[in-house]
Structure formats: structure tokens, C-alpha cells
C-alpha positions as CSV (number, residue, x, y, z in Angstrom):
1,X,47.3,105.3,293.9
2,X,48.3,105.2,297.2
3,X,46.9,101.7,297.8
4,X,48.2,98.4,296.5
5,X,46.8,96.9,294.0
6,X,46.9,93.5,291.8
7,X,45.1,92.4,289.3
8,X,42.5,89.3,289.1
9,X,40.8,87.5,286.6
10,X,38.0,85.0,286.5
11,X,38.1,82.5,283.0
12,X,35.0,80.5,282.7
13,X,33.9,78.6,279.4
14,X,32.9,81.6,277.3
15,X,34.2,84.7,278.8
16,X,37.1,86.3,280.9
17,X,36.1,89.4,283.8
18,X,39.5,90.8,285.2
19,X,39.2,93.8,287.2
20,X,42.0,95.5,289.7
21,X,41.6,94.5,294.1
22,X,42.3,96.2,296.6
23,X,45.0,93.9,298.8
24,X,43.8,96.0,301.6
25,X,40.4,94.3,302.1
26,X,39.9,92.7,298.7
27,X,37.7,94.9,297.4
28,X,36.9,95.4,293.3
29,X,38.2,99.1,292.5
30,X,35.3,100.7,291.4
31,X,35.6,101.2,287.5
32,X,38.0,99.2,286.9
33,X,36.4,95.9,285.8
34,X,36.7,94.5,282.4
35,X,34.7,91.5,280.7
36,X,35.7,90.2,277.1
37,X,33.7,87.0,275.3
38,X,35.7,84.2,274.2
39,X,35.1,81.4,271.8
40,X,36.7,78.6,273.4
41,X,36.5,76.7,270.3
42,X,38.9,78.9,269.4
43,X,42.6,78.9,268.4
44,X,45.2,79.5,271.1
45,X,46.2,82.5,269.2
46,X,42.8,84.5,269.4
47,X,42.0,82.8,272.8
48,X,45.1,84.2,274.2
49,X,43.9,87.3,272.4
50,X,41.0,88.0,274.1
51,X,42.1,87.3,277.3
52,X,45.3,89.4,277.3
53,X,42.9,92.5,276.0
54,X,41.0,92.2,279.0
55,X,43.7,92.0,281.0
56,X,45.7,94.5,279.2
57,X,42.5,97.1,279.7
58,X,42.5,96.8,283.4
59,X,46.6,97.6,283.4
60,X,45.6,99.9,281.3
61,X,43.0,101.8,283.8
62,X,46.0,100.9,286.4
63,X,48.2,103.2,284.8
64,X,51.4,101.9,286.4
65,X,52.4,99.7,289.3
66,X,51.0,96.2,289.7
67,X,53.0,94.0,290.4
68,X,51.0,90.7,290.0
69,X,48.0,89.1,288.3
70,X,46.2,86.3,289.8
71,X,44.0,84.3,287.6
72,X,41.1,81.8,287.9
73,X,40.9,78.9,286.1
74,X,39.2,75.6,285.5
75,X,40.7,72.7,285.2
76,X,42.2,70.4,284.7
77,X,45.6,72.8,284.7
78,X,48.9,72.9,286.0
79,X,48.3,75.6,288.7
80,X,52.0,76.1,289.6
81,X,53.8,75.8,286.1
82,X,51.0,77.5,284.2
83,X,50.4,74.8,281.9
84,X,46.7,74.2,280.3
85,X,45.7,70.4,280.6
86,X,42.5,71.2,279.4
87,X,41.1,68.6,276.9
88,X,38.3,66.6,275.6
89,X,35.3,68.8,277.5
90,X,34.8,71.1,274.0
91,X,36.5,74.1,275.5
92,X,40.3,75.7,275.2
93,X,41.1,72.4,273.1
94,X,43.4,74.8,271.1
95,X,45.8,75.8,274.9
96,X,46.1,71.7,275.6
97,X,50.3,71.5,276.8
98,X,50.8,75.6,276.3
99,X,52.6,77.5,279.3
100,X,49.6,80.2,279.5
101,X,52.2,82.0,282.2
102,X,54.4,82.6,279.5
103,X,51.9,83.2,276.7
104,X,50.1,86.2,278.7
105,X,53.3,87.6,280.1
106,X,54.8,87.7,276.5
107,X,51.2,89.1,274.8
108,X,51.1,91.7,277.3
109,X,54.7,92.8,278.1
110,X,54.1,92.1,281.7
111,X,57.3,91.3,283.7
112,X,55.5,90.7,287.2
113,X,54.2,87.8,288.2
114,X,51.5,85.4,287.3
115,X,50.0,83.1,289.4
116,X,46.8,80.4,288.6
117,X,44.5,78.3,290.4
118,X,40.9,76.6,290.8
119,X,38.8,78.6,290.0
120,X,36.2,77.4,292.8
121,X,39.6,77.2,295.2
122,X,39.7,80.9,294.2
123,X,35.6,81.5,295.1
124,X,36.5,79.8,298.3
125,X,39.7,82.1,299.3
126,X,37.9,85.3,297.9
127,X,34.5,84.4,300.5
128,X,36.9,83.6,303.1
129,X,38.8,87.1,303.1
130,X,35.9,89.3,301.7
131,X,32.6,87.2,301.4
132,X,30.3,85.4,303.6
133,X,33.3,83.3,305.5
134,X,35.0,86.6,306.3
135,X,35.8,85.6,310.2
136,X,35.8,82.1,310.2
137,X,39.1,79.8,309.8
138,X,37.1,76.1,308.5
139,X,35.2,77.1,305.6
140,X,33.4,74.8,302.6
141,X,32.7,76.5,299.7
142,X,30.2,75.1,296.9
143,X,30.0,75.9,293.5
144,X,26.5,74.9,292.0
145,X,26.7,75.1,288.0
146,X,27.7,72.6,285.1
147,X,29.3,71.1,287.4
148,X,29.7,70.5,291.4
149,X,32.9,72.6,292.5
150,X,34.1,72.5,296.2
151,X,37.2,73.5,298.2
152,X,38.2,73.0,301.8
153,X,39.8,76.2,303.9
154,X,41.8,76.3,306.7
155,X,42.6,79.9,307.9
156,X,42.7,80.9,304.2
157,X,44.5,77.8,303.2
158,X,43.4,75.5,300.7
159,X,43.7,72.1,301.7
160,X,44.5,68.6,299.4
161,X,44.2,66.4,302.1
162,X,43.5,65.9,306.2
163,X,40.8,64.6,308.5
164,X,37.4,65.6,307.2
165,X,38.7,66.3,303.9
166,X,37.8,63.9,300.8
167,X,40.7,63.2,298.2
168,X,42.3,65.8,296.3
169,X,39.8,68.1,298.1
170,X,36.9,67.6,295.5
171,X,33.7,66.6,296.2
172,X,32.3,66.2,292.6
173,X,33.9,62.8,292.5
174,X,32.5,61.5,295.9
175,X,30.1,57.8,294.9
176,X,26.6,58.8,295.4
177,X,23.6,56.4,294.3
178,X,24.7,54.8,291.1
179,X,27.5,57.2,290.3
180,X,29.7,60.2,292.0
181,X,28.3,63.5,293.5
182,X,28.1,65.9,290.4
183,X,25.7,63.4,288.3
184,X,22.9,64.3,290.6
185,X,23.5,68.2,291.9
186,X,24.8,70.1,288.6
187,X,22.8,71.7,285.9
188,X,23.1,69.3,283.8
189,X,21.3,66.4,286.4
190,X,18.8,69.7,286.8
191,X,17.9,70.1,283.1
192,X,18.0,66.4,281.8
193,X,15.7,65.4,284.9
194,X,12.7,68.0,284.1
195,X,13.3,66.5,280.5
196,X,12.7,62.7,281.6
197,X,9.9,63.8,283.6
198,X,7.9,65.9,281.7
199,X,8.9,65.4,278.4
200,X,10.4,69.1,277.8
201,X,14.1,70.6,277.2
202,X,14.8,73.6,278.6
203,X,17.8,75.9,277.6
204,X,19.1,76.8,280.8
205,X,18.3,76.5,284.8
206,X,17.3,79.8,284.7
207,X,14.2,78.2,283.4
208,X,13.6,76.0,285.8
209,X,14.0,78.5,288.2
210,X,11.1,80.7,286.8
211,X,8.8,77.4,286.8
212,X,9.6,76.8,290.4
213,X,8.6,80.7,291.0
214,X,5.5,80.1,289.5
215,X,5.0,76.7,291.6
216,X,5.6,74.3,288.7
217,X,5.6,70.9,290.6
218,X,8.6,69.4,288.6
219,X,10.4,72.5,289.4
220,X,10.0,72.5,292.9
221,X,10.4,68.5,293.1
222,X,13.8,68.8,291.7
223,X,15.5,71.8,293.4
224,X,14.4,69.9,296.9
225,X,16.2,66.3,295.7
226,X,19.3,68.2,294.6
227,X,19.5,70.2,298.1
228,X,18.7,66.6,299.6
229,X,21.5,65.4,298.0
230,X,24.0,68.2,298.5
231,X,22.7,67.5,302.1
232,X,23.8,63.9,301.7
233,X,26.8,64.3,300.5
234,X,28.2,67.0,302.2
235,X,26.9,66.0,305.8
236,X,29.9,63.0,306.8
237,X,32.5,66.0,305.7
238,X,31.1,68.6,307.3
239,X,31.2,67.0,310.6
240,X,34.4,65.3,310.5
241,X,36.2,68.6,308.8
242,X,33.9,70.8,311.5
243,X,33.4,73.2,309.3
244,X,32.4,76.5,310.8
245,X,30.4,77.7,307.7
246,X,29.3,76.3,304.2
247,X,29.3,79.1,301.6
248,X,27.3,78.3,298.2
249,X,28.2,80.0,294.8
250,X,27.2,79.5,291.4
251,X,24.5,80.2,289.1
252,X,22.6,78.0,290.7
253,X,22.6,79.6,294.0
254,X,20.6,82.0,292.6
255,X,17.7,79.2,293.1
256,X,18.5,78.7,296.7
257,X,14.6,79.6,297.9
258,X,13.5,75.7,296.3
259,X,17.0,73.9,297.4
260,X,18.2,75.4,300.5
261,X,15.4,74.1,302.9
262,X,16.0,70.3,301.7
263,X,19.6,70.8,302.4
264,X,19.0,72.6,306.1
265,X,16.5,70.2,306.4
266,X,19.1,67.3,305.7
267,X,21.8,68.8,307.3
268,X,19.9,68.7,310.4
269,X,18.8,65.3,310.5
270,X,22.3,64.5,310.4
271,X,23.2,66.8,313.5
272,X,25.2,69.2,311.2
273,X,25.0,72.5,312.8
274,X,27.4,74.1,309.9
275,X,26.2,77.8,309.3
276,X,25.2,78.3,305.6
277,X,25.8,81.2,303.7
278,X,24.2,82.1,300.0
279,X,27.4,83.9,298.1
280,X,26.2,87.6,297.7
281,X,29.2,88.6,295.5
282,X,29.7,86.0,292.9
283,X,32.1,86.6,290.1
284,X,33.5,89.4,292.6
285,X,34.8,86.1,294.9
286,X,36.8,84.3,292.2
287,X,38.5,87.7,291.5
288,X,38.8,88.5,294.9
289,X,40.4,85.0,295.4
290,X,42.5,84.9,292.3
291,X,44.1,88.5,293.9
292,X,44.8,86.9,297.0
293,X,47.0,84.2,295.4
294,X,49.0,87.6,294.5
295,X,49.3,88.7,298.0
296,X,49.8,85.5,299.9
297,X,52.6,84.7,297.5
298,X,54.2,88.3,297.3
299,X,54.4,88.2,301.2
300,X,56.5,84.7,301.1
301,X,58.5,85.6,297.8
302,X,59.4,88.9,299.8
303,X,60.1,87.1,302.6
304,X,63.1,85.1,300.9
């Protein structure tokens, strides 16, 4: 291949994608994308297992020649060492202290390098170079799901810290109401609420979103109140980070037609003139953003 390639992977709570990008543009080569299931219950041994057979069937497709892997993952996690802190959420119990670096580099005979982080920081990075944000230097990405993910971006840089920029970066933890951010705009505030109000439990969001397309009051009530409160939440930071666009990811931004005029609507009342952005690529971001980690850190080891 005449381009240059590295590979990405996305890890969520019951699968792994990996496919190889382009560090060009970071585009998914076509073909070349792999998803495996994983039992996160699990021991380390077969979770390790699965996720080096994906990856080993995109270096596979590769042939030859990459010279990094850039991985996704949730936390919490020791992004620079490698090392899983995951424990007491009922996934990868089994990884809790491993070095997953060395683990995947030793299941799959890779001697390059391996890099890890967020994996909404990585939906953020891969928006900003190939996504909606593409062109703009102070982006805030959202990740609407279990829970509320968000990162702050400077010119492709993920920040910690800074004016306009809550601790750590997270906005899950912010106090809202009676508790923080992600109690009230997350699946799980989404799925208990139209149990309390109605009386029925519904498997998944999804759900909800089909009662909202057929105009199911409850439905529509409570995809307004979550994009009031994204609104609310988000407004303060938007302004003082003066964020040029607000990209939104997740499976729940596939509901965006019942939450995103309560959040414009918020927004505005709050003088926030942030552009916002529905994520049209999805899992394609994370692995997009997880290859980026490859090139931005290639370019400075080379530089050394």
C-alpha cells in the first residue's frame, strides 16, 4: 500500500470493532473492518482473546507494515501505562491491575506501538479531524448513551483543564438538580423515567424512540427534558470555553428529532450561539480518533 496506515479499535462493553485508517484523512479503509463480541464477564484470558482476534484479522487484511495500533477505551484506565482500572461496573472485572499494552502486544506478536485513550476523547479527536468539527480548533464533543461522555478540544488537543473547561474535562460529574449531570441525560435516567411515569420497562431507548415516532406523550416529554438539561448544563461551558461547535454522538443521538430543539431552544436563551452538529459517522469517529493517537505520537516520537 502506498498509503500509511495504523490500526484503530473501538472497545465498548460487549464488543470490539477495529478496522485499518488512512493517516492521510482518517478515513476507514474500505474492507478492512473487523467486529468480534465479547463477554465482559469474562476471564482476562478469553477477553484478551477476543480482542487480539479482531485485531489480529485487521493486521491480517494489512498484510505487512503498520506500525501502530491506537485503541479506545472506557474507563477508568491508565491511558499512558496501559493499565485497566476497570472495576465494580460488571464489566472487564477479570483485566482490573493487567498492563493490556503488554498483554495484546504479547497475544499478537506485535512489536509496534500501542497507544490507549477515552474512548469519548477518541469520538472527539476523530470528529475533529474527519467528522462534523473538521475545520474548527474549540470543539465539545457529547456522547449520549449509558452514560454522559464529553471532551474538550483545542486544535486537536484534548484538554484536562483551562478557562471554560470543567475538572478533569468531564461533564458527567457536573451537580445538576439533586445530583451530577449524567443522572438526568443518559439512558438509564431515559428508561427508568418512562418506567415511573407510566408504569412500563422498556428494554432499550431504541424503544422509546419508536414511541416518540409514533407521538407517545411520555416519549416526547422526556427527550425535550433531557435536551433541556443537556442545554443547562452545557450552556456556562460553552460560553466561557467559546466553543466553535458542539458535536453529539451516541446511540442516543440517533433520537436527536425529540431532544435537539429543547437543547437549541435552551442554548439560545442562554445567548449560546455554539453550532451543533449530529455525529454522522459514529463508531467510524472513535476509530478515527483512536488512529490519530497513532499519528500525533509517531510525529513527536520521530521527532526525538
Amino acid at each position: 500500500m502506498n498509503k500509511i496506515y495504523v490500526l484503530g479499535a473501538d472497545i465498548g462493553g460487549s464488543h470490539i470493532t477495529a478496522a485499518l485508517i488512512d493517516l492521510s484523512n482518517g478515513v476507514v479503509a474500505e474492507g478492512s473492518k473487523c467486529k468480534e463480541q465479547v463477554n465482559a464477564g469474562a476471564g482476562a484470558e478469553d477477553i484478551i482473546g477476543c480482542w487480539s482476534k479482531a485485531i489480529d484479522d485487521v493486521l491480517s487484511f494489512a498484510g505487512s507494515g503498520i506500525p501502530a495500533i491506537g485503541i479506545a477505551m472506557p474507563g477508568p484506565f491508565d491511558y499512558p501505562e496501559g493499565i485497566s482500572l476497570i472495576r465494580g461496573v460488571a464489566k472487564y472485572e477479570s483485566l482490573y491491575g493487567m498492563n493490556i499494552r503488554t498483554a495484546l502486544k504479547v497475544s499478537l506478536n506485535f512489536s509496534g506501538d500501542v497507544y490507549f485513550e477515552n474512548d469519548a476523547s477518541c469520538f472527539a479527536l476523530g470528529e475533529a479531524w474527519a467528522g462534523e468539527g473538521a475545520g474548527c480548533n474549540r470543539i465539545v464533543a457529547v456522547t449520549l448513551g449509558t452514560g454522559l461522555g464529553g471532551t474538550f478540544l483545542y486544535n486537536k488537543h484534548i484538554l484536562h483543564e483551562g478557562k471554560g473547561v470543567p475538572s478533569g474535562g468531564y461533564i458527567y460529574n457536573l451537580p445538576y438538580r439533586n445530583g451530577i449531570a449524567e443522572d438526568y441525560i443518559s439512558s438509564r435516567w431515559l428508561l427508568n423515567e418512562y418506567h415511573r411515569r407510566t408504569g412500563t420497562r422498556l428494554p432499550d431507548v431504541k424503544s422509546i424512540g419508536d414511541l416518540a415516532e409514533k407521538q407517545d406523550a411520555t416519549a416526547l416529554t422526556l427527550f425535550m427534558e433531557m435536551g433541556s438539561a443537556l442545554g443547562e448544563v452545557l450552556a456556562p461551558w460553552l460560553g466561557d470555553f467559546e466553543a466553535e461547535c458542539l458535536v453529539i454522538g451516541g446511540n442516543i443521538r440517533k433520537a436527536h428529532p425529540y431532544f435537539l430543539p429543547a437543547l437549541q431552544a435552551c442554548l439560545q436563551q442562554h445567548k449560546i450561539n455554539t453550532n451543533i452538529h449530529i455525529s454522522s459517522r459514529g463508531e467510524a469517529s472513535a476509530l478515527s480518533g483512536a488512529a490519530w493517537l497513532c499519528k500525533s505520537l509517531l510525529v513527536k516520537n520521530n521527532a526525538r
